[in-house]
Phi, psi and omega in degrees: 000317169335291162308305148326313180281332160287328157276322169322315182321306185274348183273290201291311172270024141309277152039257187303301174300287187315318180280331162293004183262327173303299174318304183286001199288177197282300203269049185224336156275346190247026148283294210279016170259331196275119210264200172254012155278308206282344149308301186294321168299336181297296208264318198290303185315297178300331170278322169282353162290318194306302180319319192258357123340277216260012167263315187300306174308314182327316200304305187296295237269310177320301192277342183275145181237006180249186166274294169294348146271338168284340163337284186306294179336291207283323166296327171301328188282265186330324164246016169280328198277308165321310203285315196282326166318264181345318202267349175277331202285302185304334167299311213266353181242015162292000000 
């Protein structure tokens, strides 16, 4: 019975440390730091790149006067979105 009660003991302040070692950690604080205007300034900043992203293509395809100028538009569009891709992947794996 004893013994049971000295690993119980021992679970929990096992525990106890991992869950205050969690709390402090960088990314468990920079949740609780982050507020919900500074998200939302985060996602809105990011919805207006996209727009004005998907203006600039209007612009070209509106303005091409070939087959190999819509081309041109859509690859130039299509690797402006990769690089942007690359660059979010790499923020999510900071």
């Amino acid at each position: 019975m004893k013994k049971l009660i000295v690993i119980f003991i021992t679970v929990a302040l096992v525990m106890s440390i991992y869950i205050l070692a969690y709390a402090q950690s960088p990314e468990g604080a920079s949740q609780g730091k982050i507020s919900i205007d500074q998200r939302k300034a985060k996602i809105i900043s990011a919805i207006d790149g996209r727009i004005n992203s998907l203006q600039e293509l209007k612009g070209c395809v509106s303005a091409a006067q070939t087959q190999d100028d819509l081309r041109k538009c859509r690859a130039k569009f299509e690797q402006e979105r990769k690089e942007l891709w690359e660059e979010r992947k790499e923020q999510r794996g900071k």
